[in-house]
C-alpha positions in Angstrom: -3.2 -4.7 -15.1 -3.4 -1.3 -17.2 -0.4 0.5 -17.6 -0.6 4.1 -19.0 2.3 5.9 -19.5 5.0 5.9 -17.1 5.4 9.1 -15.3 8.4 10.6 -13.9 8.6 10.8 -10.2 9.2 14.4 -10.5 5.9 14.3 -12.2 4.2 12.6 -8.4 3.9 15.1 -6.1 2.3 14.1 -2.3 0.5 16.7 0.1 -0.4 16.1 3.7 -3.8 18.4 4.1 -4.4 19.4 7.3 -8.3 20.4 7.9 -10.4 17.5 6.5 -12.9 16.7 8.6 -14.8 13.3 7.1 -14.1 11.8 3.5 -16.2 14.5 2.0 -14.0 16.5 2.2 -11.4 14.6 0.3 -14.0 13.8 -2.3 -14.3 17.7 -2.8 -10.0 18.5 -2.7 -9.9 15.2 -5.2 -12.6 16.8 -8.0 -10.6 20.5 -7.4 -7.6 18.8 -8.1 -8.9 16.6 -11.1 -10.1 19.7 -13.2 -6.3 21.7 -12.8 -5.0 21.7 -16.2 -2.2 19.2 -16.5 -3.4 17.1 -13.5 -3.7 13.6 -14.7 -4.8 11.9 -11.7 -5.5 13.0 -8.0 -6.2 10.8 -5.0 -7.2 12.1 -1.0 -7.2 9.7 1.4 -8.8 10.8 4.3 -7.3 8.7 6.5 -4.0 9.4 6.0 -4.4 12.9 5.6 -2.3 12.9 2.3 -3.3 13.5 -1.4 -0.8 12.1 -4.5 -1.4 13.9 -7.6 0.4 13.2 -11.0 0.9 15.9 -12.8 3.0 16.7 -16.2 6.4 18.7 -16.1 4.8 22.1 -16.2 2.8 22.2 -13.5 3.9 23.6 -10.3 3.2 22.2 -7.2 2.6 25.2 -5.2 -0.5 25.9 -8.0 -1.9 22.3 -6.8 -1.2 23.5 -2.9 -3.1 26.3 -3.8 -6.3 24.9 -5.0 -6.4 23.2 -1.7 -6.2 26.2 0.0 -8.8 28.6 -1.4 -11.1 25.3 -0.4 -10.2 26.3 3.1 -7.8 23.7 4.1 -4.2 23.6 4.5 -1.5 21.9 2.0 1.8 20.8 2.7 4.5 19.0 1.1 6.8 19.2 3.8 4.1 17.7 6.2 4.9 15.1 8.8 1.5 13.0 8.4 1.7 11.5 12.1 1.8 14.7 13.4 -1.2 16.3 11.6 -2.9 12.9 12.7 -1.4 13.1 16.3 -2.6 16.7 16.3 -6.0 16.0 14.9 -6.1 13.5 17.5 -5.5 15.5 20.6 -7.7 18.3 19.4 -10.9 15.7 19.1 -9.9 14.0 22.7 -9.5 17.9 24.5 -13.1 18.7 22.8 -14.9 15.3 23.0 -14.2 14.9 27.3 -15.7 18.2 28.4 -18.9 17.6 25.5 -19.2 13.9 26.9 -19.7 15.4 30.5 -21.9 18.2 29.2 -23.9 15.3 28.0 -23.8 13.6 31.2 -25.0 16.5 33.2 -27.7 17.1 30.5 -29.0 13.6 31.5 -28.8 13.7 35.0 -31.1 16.5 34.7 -33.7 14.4 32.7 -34.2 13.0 36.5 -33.1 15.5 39.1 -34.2 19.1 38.9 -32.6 21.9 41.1 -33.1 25.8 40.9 -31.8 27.2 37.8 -30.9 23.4 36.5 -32.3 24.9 32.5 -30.4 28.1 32.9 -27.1 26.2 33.8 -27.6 23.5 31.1 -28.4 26.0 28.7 -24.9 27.7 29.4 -23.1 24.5 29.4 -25.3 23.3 25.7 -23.7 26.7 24.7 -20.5 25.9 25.5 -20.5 22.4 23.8 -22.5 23.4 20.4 -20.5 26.6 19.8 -17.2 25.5 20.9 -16.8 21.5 21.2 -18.7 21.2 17.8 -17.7 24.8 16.6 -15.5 22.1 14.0 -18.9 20.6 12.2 -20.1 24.7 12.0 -16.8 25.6 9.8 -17.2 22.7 8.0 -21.0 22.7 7.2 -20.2 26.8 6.3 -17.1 25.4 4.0 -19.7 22.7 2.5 -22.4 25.2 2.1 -20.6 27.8 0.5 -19.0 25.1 -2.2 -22.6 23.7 -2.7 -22.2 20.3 -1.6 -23.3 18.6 1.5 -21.8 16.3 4.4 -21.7 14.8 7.5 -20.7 18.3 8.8 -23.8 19.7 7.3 -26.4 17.2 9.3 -24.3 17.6 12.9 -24.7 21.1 12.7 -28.0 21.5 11.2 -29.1 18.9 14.2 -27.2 20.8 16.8 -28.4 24.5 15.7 -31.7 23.4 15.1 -32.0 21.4 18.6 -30.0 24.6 20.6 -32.1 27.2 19.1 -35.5 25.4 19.7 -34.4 25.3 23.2 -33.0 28.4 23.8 -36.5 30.1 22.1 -38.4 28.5 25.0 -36.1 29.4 27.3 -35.9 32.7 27.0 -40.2 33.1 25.7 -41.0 31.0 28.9 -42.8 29.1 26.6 -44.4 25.8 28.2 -43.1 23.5 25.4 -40.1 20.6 26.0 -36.6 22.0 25.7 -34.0 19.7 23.8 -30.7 20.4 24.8 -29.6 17.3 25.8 -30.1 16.3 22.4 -28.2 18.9 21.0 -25.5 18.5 23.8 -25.4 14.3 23.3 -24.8 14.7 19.5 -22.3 16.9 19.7 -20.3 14.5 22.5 -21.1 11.1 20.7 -20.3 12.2 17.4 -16.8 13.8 18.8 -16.5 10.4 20.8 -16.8 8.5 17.4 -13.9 10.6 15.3 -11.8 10.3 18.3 -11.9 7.1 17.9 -11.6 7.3 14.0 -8.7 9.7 14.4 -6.8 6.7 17.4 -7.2 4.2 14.6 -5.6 6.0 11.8 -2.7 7.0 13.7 -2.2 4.0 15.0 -3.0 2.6 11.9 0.3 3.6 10.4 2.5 2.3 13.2 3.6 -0.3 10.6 4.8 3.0 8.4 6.8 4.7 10.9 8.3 0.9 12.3 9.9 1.2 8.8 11.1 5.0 9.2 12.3 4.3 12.6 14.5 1.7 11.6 17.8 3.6 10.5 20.2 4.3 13.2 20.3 8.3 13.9 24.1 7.8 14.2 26.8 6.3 12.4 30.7 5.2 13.7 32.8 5.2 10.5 35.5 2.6 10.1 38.6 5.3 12.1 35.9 5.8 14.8 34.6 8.7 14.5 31.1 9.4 15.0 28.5 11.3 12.9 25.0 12.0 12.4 23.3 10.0 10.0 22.8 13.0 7.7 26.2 13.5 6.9 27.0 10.2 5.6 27.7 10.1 2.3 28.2 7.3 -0.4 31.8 5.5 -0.1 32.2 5.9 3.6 32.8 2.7 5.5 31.1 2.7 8.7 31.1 -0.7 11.2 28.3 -2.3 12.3 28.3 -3.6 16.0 26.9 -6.7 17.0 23.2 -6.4 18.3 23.0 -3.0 15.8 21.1 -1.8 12.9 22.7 -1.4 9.1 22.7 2.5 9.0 22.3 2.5 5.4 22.0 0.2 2.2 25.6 -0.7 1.6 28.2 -3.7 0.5 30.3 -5.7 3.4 33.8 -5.0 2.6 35.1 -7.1 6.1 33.1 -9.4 8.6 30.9 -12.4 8.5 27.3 -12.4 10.3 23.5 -13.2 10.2 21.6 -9.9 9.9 17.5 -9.8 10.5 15.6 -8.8 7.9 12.2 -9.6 9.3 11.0 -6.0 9.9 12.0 -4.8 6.7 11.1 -8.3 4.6 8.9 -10.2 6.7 11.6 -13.1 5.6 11.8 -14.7 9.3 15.2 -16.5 9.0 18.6 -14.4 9.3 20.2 -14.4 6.2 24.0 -14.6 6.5 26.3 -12.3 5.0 30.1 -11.9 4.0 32.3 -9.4 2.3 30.8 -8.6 -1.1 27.2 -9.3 0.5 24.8 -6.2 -0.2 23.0 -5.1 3.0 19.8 -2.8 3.5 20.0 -0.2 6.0 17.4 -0.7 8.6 18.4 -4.5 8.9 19.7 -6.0 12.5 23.1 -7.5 12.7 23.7 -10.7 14.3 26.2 -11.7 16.4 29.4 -10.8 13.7 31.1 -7.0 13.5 30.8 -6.2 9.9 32.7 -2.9 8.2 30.1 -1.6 5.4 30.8 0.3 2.2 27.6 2.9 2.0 26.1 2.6 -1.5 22.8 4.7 -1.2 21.8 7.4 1.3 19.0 8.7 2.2 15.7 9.0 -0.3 17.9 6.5 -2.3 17.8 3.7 -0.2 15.7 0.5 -0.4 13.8 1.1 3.1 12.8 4.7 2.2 11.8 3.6 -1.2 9.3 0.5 0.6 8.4 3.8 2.9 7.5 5.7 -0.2 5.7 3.2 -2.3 3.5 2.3 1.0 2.7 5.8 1.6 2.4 6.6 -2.2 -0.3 3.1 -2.5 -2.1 4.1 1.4 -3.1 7.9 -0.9 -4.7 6.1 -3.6 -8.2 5.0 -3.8 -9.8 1.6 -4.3 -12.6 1.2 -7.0 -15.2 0.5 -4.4 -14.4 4.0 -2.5 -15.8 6.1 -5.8 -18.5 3.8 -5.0 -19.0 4.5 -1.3 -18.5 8.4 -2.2 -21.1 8.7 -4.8 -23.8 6.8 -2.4 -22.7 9.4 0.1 -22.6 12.2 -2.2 -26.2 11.5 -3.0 -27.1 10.5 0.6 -26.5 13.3 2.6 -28.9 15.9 0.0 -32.2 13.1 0.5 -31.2 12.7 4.2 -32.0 16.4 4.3 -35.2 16.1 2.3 -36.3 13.1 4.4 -35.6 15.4 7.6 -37.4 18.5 6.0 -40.5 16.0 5.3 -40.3 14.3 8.4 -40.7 17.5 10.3 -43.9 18.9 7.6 -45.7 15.7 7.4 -45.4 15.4 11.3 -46.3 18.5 12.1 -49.7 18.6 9.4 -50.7 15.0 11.4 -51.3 16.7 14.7 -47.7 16.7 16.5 -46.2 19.8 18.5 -44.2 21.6 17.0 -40.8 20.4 19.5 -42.0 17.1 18.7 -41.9 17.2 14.7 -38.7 19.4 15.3 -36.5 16.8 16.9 -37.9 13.9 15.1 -36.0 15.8 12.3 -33.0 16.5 13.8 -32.8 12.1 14.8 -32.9 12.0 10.9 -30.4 14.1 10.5 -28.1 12.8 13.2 -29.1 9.1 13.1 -28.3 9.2 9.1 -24.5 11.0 9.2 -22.6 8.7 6.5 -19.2 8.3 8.6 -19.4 5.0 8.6 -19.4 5.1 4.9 -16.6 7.6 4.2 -14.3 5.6 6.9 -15.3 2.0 5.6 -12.9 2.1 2.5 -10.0 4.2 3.3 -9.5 2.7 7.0 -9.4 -0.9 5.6 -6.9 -0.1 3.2 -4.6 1.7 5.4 -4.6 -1.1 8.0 -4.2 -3.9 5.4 -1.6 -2.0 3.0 0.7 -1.3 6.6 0.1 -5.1 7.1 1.2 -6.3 4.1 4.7 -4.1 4.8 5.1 -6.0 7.8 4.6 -8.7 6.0 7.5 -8.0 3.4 4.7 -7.2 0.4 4.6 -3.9 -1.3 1.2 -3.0 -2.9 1.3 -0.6 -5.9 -2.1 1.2 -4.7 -5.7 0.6 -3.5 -7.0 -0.4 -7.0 -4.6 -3.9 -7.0 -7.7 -4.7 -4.2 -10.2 -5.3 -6.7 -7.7 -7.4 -9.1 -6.9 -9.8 -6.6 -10.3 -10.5 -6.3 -11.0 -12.1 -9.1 -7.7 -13.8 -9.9 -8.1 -17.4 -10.7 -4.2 -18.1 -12.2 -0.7 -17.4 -11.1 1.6 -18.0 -13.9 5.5 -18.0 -12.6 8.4 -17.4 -14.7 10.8 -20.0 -13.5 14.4 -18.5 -13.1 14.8 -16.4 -9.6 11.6 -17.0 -8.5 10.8 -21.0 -8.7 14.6 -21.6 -8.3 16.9 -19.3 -6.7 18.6 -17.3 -9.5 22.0 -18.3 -8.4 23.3 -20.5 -10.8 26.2 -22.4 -11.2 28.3 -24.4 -14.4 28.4 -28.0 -13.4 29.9 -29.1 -16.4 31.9 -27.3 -19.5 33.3 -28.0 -22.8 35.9 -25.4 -24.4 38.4 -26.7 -26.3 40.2 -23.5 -26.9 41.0 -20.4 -24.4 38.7 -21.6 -22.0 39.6 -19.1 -19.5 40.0 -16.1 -21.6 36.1 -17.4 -22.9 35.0 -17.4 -19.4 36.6 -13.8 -18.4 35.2 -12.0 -21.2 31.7 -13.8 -20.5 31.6 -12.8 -16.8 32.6 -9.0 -18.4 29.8 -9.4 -20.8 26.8 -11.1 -18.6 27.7 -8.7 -15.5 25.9 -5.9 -18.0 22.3 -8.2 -18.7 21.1 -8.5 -15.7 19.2 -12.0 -16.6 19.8 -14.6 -13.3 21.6 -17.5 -15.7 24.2 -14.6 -16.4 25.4 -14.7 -12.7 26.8 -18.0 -13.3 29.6 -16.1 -15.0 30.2 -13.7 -11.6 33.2 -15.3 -10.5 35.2 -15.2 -14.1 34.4 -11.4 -14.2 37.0 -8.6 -14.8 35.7 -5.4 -13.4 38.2 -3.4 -15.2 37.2 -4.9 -18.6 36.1 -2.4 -21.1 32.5 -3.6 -22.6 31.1 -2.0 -25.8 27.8 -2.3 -28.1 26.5 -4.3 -25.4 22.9 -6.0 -26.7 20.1 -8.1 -25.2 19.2 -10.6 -27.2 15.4 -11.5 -25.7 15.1 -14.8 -25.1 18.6 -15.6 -26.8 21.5 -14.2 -25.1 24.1 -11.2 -25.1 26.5 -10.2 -27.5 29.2 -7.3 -27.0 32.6 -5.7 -27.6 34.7 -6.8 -24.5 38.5 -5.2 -24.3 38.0 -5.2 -28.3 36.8 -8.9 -28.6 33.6 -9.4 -29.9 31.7 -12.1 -27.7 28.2 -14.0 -28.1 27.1 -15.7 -24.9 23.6 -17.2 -25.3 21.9 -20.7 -26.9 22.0 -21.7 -30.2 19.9 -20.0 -31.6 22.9 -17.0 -31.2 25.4 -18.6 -33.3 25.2 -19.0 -37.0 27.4 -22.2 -36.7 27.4 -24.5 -33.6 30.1 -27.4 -33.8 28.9 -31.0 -33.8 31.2 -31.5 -30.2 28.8 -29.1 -28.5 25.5 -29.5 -30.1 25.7 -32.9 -28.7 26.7 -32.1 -25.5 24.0 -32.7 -23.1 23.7 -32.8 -19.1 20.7 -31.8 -15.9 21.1 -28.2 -16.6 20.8 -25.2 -19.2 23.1 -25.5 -22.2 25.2 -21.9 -22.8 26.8 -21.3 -25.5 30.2 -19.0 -25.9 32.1 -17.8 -28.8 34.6 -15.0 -30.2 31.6 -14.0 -33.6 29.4 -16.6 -34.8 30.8 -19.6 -34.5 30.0 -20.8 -31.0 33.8 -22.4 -29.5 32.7 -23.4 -26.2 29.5 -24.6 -24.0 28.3 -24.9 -20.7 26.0 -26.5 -18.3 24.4 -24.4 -15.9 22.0 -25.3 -13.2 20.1 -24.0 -11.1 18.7 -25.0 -7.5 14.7 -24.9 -6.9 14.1 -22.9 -3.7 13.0 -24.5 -0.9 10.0 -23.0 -0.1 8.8 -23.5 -4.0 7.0 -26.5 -3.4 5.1 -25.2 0.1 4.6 -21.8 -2.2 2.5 -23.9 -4.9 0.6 -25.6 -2.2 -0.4 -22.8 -0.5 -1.9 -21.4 -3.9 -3.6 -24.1 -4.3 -5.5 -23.8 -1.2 -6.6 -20.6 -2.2 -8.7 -22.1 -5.3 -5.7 -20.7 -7.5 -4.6 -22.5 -10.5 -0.3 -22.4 -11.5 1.0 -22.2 -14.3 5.3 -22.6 -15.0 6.4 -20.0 -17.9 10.0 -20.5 -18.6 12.0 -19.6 -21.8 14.4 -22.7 -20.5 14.0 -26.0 -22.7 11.3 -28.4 -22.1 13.2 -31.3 -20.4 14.6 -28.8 -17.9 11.4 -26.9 -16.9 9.2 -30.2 -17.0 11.7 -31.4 -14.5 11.6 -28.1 -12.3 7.4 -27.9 -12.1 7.5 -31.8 -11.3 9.4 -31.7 -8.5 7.4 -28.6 -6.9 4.1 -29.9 -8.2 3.3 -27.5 -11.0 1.3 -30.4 -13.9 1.1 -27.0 -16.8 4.5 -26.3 -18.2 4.9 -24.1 -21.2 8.8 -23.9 -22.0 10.9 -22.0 -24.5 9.0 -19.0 -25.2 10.4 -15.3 -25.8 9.7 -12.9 -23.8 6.8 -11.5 -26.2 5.5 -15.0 -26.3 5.1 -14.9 -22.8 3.3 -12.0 -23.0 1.1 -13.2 -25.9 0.9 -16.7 -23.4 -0.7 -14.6 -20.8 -3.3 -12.6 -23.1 -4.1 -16.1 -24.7 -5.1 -17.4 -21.2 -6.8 -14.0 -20.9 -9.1 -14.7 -24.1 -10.0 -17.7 -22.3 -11.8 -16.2 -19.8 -8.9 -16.7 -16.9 -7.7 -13.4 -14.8 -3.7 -14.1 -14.1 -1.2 -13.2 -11.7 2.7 -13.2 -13.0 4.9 -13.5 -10.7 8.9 -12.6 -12.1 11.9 -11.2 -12.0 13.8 -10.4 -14.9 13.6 -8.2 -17.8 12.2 -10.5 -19.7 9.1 -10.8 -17.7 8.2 -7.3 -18.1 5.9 -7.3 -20.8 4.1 -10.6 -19.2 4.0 -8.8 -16.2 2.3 -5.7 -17.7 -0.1 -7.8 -19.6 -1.2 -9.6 -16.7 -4.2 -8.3 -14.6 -1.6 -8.2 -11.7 2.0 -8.7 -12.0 4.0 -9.5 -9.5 7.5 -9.0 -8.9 10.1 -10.2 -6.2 12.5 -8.3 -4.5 16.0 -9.7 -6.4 14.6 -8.7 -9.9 15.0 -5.7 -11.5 13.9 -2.1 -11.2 11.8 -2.2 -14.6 10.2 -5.6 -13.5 9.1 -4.5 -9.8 8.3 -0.4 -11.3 5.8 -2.3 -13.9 4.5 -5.2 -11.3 1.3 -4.2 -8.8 2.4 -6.1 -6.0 6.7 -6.5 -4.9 7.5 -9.0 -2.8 10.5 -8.1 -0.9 12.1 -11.6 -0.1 12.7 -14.0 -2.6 10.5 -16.1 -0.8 7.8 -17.0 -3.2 5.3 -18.0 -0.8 5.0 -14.5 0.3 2.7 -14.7 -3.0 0.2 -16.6 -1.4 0.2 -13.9 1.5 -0.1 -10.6 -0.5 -3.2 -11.9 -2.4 -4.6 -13.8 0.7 -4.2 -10.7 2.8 -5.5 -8.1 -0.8 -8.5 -10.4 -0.6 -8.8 -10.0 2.9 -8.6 -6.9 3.1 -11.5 -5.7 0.0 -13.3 -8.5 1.8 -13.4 -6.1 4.9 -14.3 -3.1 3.1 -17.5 -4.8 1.8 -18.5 -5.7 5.5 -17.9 -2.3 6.3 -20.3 -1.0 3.6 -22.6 -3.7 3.9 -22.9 -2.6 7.7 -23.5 0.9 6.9 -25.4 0.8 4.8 -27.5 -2.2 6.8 -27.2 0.4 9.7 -28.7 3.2 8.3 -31.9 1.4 6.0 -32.8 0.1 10.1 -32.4 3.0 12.0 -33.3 6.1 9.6 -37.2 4.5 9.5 -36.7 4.4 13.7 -35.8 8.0 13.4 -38.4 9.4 10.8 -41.3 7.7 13.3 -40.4 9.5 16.2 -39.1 6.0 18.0 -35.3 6.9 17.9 -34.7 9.9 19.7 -32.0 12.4 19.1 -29.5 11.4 21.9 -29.9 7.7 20.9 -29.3 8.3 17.4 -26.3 10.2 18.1 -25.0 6.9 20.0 -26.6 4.6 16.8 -24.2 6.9 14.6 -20.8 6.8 17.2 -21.8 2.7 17.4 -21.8 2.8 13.7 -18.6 4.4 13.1 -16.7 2.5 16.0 -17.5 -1.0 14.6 -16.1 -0.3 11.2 -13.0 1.1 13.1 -13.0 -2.2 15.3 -13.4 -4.4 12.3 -10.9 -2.6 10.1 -8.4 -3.0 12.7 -8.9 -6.6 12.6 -6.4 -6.8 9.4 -3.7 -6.1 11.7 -3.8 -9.7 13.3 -3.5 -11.0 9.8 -0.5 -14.1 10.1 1.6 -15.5 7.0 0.2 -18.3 5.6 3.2 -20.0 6.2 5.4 -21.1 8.7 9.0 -19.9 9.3 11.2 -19.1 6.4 13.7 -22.1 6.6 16.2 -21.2 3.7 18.8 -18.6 4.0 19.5 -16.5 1.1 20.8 -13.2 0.2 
C-alpha cells in the first residue's frame, strides 16, 4: 500500500458535475483539474457524476468549480448526486421514446410507401437528429472546440453526415438512395443504450442512499417532546421505541435490547445492548425501549462517515480505467481516419457516392467506445455499493488491483483473532491491590491498546492523568492523581520481584507498579472469536496463505493460531518489527494483506500492500488501512477481497468484450456488410451487456453463513 502524506479533509473537496455525457468527458474535467496549481490529485467518475479533488490549504474550491465550468459543464458542491442521475435519467427516457418510434416509422417505410412518405420522414429525421440527439451536437461542438474527440463526435458526425446526404437528394430530386433511417436509428439506439446506462447508475447506488435513508427524520427526547432530527444536538437523551431506528450514534444510559446492525454492518446477528453500550444511529432496535445519550450528530456520526468514505472511494479511479481511457482517447481519432478512408478508398473502387457515404458513417457508429468508458467506472460503483451492504468499506478503486495479486493475510492477533475484551483471571498484588488496580483502569482508559480494557471496570473517571506515554510494544506509564504508575510487561520495570516473575498462568502476564519496581501482576486473557477459525478457512479457500503477528509471548500466541488453524506464528515483536516482518515477507516475493486494529498495527498496516482494519480499532488504524471492516467479524476479510477480486475480475470481461466487440464488427462496417441502423443496435447491444454484467456484482452473497456470535 503507498501512503503519501496525509491530507486534511478540508484539503478533499467533492463536486457533483452535471453535463457529462460519456467518460470522455470526465477524462477531459480530470486533466483540467490535474494541471490547477495546488491540485494534487483529481478523480471524475462518470458514473457517479462526482469528481474528488485534493487540494492544499490555499486553494479555493470555487477556483476548481470554475475550471469545470469554462469546459461547459456545471459544478456543484452542494449537489444531490441521485438527483443529477435521476434527472439525467428522465431527460434520456423523454428523448429516446419519441427517436425509437421515429425509427420505427423510418422502417416501416423501408416496406410500405404512401404519398409524401420521404417528405414526412424527413420532418420526423429532423425532429430526432436536431432535437432527440441535439445532446451528442453540444457535445461533439464542446469536444471539437477543446481538441479532443469522443463518442459524441462519431454520433453526430454519423447522424449530420447521414441527414444531410438525405436531405440533398431530397430537395435536388436526385435519383440516389436517401438514408434517413440510418440517421434516425442511431440517434434512437444510441439514446436507448445511455438510458439504460443512466437506469443502472442510479440504481446502482441504491446501496448508498439505503445508508442515508437509515436515520429517523424525527427524534422523541427522553420528556416527550418531539423534534426534527436537525435540531438534535450532543447530550440530549432521546428513547428509542421498540421496532425503531437509533436516531443517532449515542451511549444507552437506561434499557436492555438486541439492535440490528445488518444494514449498516452486514454483521447478521443482533447484537445486544445495555446501559453503557455505544449505539450507531441508523441501527434497528429490537424488542427492548432503550433511553440514549447522543454522542455525534450529523457529519460526525459513524453512518455518514461509511456514507462518505463510499462516495469518496465510488469518485476514484481504478488503475485499469487510465487504461481503458487512453485506448479510447486514441480510438475515437483512428476510428475517424478509418471512416474518412473507408469512404475514399470506396468511392475510388467504383461505389456510389451514398454507398461509400454510409459505409462511413457504420464506422463511425458501429465503433462509438461506450462500452469502454462504462466498463470500469460501472463495475466499481456496483461492487464498492455491495461491499457496504456487505459491512466492508473500500478506501478507493485502486485497492481493486492490490487485491489481485495478494497471496498472504498476516493478522495481528488482539481484537481481531480474539475479541479484544479481555479479562484478569488471576492476580498477585501483595500491597494496595485496589488502589494499583484504580490508578491502572485511570491510566490504560487513555492507550487505547485492547489488553488495556481489562482494567475498564477499576477505572476512576474523575482521576486526573498526566505525562501519559505509550510505550510500543511495552506498556503505559503516567502521572495518575499525582502517582506515577507503569502498567506494561517486564520489560517496563527496572526491577521485577522474584514472586511475580515466576508467576505464570493461560493468559498475558501484566505487570503494575508505583516507578520502577513492578509491585503487582496480572493474568489477562483473552477469548478467540468464534468465527476465527471459519475466518482462516475461508482464506484458505481463496489460495491465501495466514500468517499470526502478535507482540503477545510465544506460548500464548502458538496456542491462539492452533486452535484456529493458523501453522506460522511470529510472537513478541514491536510494533516496528511488525512492520519490518511484513517488508521481510515483501523481499520475498509475497504481496500481504494486514488485517488490525490497534495503534500498534499502524505502521504494519501501512507497509502492507493492503491493510486492513476492523471496525473496533482505532481511527489512525482504519484512516491508514485500504479496506475497514465494519463488524468485528473477521471473516468479513474473506468477503471484501473475494468480492475486490470479483469485482476487477468483471471490469476485465467488460473490456475484453469491448474491445472483442469492436475488432469483429468495425471490419463488418468498413466492408459495407454492417449497415448503419444495425451498427447502431451492435453499439446499444454493446453497451447494455456491460451494464447487464456489471450489475451482476449486486447478487454477490458472503462467503459465510450467519454471524453466530453476538458482540458489541
Amino acid at each position: 500500500m503507498n501512503v503519501g502524506p496525509p491530507v486534511a479533509e478540508k484539503d478533499r473537496t467533492q463536486f457533483t458535475i452535471e453535463g457529462m455525457t460519456c467518460s470522455a468527458c470526465a477524462t477531459r474535467i480530470e486533466s483540467a483539474l490535474q494541471v490547477i496549481q495546488g491540485v494534487e490529485a483529481a478523480h471524475v467518475n462518470f458514473a457517479t457524476a462526482t469528481s474528488l479533488v485534493r487540494h492544499s490549504k490555499d486553494v479555493d474550491a470555487s477556483a476548481i468549480a470554475d475550471v469545470v465550468e469554462r469546459l461547459g459543464y456545471h459544478a456543484r458542491r452542494d449537489g444531490d448526486r441521485q438527483s443529477i442521475q435521476e434527472s439525467n435519467e428522465a431527460t434520456l427516457k423523454k428523448r429516446a421514446g419519441p427517436a425509437l418510434l421515429i425509427a420505427a416509422f423510418a422502417m416501416t417505410t423501408m416496406f410500405v410507401q404512401f404519398p409524401a412518405s420521404d417528405w414526412i420522414l424527413a420532418s420526423l429525421s429532423t425532429l430526432s437528429v436536431w432535437w432527440a440527439g441535439w445532446s451528442f451536437h453540444r457535445s461533439a461542438r464542446l469536444q471539437l472546440v477543446q481538441r479532443s474527440l469522443a463518442m459524441d463526435t462519431l454520433v453526430s458526425l454519423g447522424t449530420i453526415a447521414a441527414w444531410s446526404w438525405s436531405m440533398t437528394v431530397l430537395l435536388l430530386d436526385a435519383d440516389q438512395s436517401l438514408h434517413f433511417g440510418g440517421a434516425t436509428a442511431i440517434v434512437a439506439f444510441v439514446l436507448l443504450g445511455k438510458w439504460w446506462e443512466a437506469r443502472a447508475m442510479r440504481t446502482s447506488g441504491d446501496s448508498l442512499r439505503a445508508l442515508a435513508e437509515m436515520t429517523p427524520k424525527w427524534v422523541r427526547l427522553k420528556d416527550g417532546a418531539e423534534i426534527a432530527i436537525q435540531e438534535l444536538v450532543v447530550g440530549m437523551e432521546f428513547i428509542v421505541a421498540p421496532g425503531e431506528r437509533v436516531a443517532t450514534d449515542g451511549q444507552v444510559i437506561e434499557g436492555s435490547s438486541d439492535v440490528d446492525v445488518s444494514q449498516s454492518t452486514g454483521e447478521s446477528s443482533p447484537i445486544e445492548v445495555s446501559p453503557g453500550s455505544e449505539v450507531a444511529g441508523g441501527v434497528l432496535n429490537g424488542g427492548g425501549g432503550l433511553v440514549v445519550k447522543a454522542t455525534a450528530i450529523g457529519e460526525d456520526t459513524e453512518l455518514a462517515r461509511v456514507a462518505r468514505l463510499v462516495e469518496e472511494a465510488q469518485a476514484t479511479q481504478a488503475p485499469i480505467q487510465r487504461l481503458a481511457d487512453r485506448v479510447a482517447a486514441r480510438f475515437v481519432p483512428l476510428v475517424v481516419g478509418i471512416a474518412i478512408g473507408t469512404f475514399v478508398i470506396r468511392w475510388l473502387l467504383g461505389h456510389e457516392f451514398s454507398d461509400a457515404l454510409i459505409a462511413s458513417v457504420a464506422v463511425l457508429v458501429v465503433s462509438c467506445p461506450c462500452s469502454f468508458g462504462l466498463a470500469t467506472p460501472l463495475a466499481v460503483l456496483v461492487g464498492t455499493g455491495r461491499a457496504a451492504q456487505l459491512g466492508v468499506v473500500v478506501a478507493g478503486a485502486h485497492v481493486l488491483d492490490s487485491t489481485r495479486a495478494i497471496d498472504m493475510v498476516v493478522f495481528d492477533k488482539t481484537g481481531t483473532i480474539t475479541t479484544g475484551k479481555p479479562s484478569i483471571v488471576e492476580a498477585v498484588a501483595p500491597v494496595d491491590q485496589e488502589l494499583l488496580f484504580s490508578l491502572a483502569g485511570a491510566l490504560e482508559s487513555r492507550s487505547g491498546h485492547p489488553m488495556g480494557r481489562a482494567f475498564d471496570s477499576f477505572s476512576d473517571n474523575e482521576a486526573e492523568v498526566n505525562d501519559f506515554v505509550n510505550h510500543a510494544g511495552k506498556g503505559v506509564s503516567g502521572v495518575v492523581n499525582g502517582v506515577e504508575l507503569r502498567v506494561g510487561k517486564a520489560d517496563l520495570f527496572d526491577v521485577v520481584p522474584d514472586g511475580l516473575q515466576a508467576f505464570e498462568s493461560e493468559g498475558t502476564p501484566v505487570f503494575l507498579g508505583r516507578g520502577a519496581v513492578a509491585e503487582a501482576a496480572v493474568v489477562v486473557r483473552d477469548e478467540i472469536r468464534s468465527t476465527s477459525i471459519e475466518a482462516v478457512a475461508l482464506l484458505r479457500d481463496l489460495n491465501l496463505d495466514v500468517v499470526l503477528l502478535s507482540g503477545d509471548k510465544h506460548s500464548i500466541a502458538q496456542d491462539v493460531g492452533q486452535k484456529v488453524g493458523i501453522k506460522d506464528v511470529v510472537a513478541e515483536v514491536l510494533p516496528e518489527e511488525k512492520r519490518d516482518h511484513i517488508a521481510m515477507l515483501q523481499s520475498d516475493g509475497r504481496c500481504i494483506a494486514m488485517v488490525g486494529d490497534g495503534v500498534n498495527d499502524t505502521p504494519a498496516l501501512a507497509a502492507a500492500d493492503l491493510g486492513i482494519a476492523l471496525q473496533s480499532g482505532t481511527d489512525v488504524a482504519r484512516n491508514t488501512a485500504d479496506l475497514t471492516i465494519m463488524t468485528d467479524d473477521p471473516r468479513a476479510v474473506a468477503n471484501g477481497i473475494a468480492l475486490s477480486r470479483q469485482t476487477l475480475k468483471t471490469i476485465k470481461l467488460n473490456l475484453a468484450w469491448a474491445f472483442s466487440y469492436n475488432v469483429v464488427a468495425l471490419p463488418l462496417a468498413i466492408t459495407g456488410t454492417l449497415a448503419p441502423t444495425q451498427a447502431a443496435m451492435a453499439m446499444a447491444l454493446s453497451s447494455f451487456l456491460v451494464v447487464i454484467n456489471s450489475l451482476r456484482l449486486r447478487k454477490f452473497r458472503s462467503l459465510s453463513g450467519p454471524h453466530p456470535e453476538s458482540s458489541t
